[in-house]
C-alpha positions in Angstrom: 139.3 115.9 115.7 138.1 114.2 112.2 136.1 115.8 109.8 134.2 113.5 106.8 132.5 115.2 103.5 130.6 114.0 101.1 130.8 115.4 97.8 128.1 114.5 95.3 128.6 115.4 91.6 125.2 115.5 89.8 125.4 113.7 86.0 124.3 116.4 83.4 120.7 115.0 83.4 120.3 114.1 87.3 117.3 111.2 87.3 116.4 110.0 90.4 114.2 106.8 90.8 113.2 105.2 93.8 111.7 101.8 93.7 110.0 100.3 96.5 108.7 96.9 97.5 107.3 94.9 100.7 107.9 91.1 100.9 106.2 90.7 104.4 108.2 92.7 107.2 111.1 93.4 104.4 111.5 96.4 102.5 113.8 96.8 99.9 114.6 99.6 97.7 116.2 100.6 94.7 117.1 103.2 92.4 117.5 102.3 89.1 118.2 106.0 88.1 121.4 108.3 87.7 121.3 110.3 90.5 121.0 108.7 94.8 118.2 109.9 97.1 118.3 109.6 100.0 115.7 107.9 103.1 115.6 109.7 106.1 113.0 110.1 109.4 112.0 106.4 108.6 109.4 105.2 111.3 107.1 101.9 111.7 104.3 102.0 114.2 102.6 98.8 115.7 99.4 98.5 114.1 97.5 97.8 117.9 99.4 99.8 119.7 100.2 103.2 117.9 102.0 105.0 120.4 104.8 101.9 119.9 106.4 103.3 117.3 110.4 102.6 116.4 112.7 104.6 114.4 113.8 103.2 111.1 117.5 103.1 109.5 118.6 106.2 107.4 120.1 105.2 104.2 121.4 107.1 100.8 120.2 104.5 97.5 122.9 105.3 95.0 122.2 104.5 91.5 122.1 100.9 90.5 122.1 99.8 94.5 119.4 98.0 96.4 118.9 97.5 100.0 116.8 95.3 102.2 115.7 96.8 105.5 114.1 94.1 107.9 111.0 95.9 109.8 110.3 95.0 112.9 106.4 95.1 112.5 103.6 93.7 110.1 102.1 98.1 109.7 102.8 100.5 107.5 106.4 102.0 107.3 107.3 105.6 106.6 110.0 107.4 105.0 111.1 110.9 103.7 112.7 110.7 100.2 114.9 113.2 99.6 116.0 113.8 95.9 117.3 116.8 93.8 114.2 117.8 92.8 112.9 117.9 96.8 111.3 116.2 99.1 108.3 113.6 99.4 107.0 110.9 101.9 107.0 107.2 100.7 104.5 104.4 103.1 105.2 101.1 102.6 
């Protein structure tokens, strides 16, 4: 049996800030804050066939990281951002 934790300890003023951009079917993101989020229920849907849809790659952005996610179709993509201050949904 193996156990894994994650301990995160928040700076005193916990900013994050998630940066997005699409260069054709990449995505990359970054946070050029001082506190990670995290990208989570990530799906992409073909754009002629929307019952197609595939999920996408769960990821935590710590600050000063980027990361480049190749998508498998040209449509939108769609993510929940999870921060410390909550929750929101991000379309690429």
């Amino acid at each position: 049996m193996a156990y894994q934790i994650l301990v995160i300890i928040m700076p005193e003023e916990p900013v994050s800030v998630v940066e997005s951009e699409r260069q054709g079917n990449t995505a990359v993101f970054r946070n050029s804050g001082t506190a990670n989020y995290l990208l989570s229920d990530g799906v992409q849907c073909k754009t002629d066939e929307p019952e197609n849809c595939v999920a996408l790659q769960s990821r935590r952005i710590y600050p000063g990281n980027t990361w480049s996610l190749d998508l498998p179709f040209d449509g939108p993509a769609s993510y929940k951002v999870r921060t410390h201050e909550g929750s929101s949904e991000l379309v690429l």
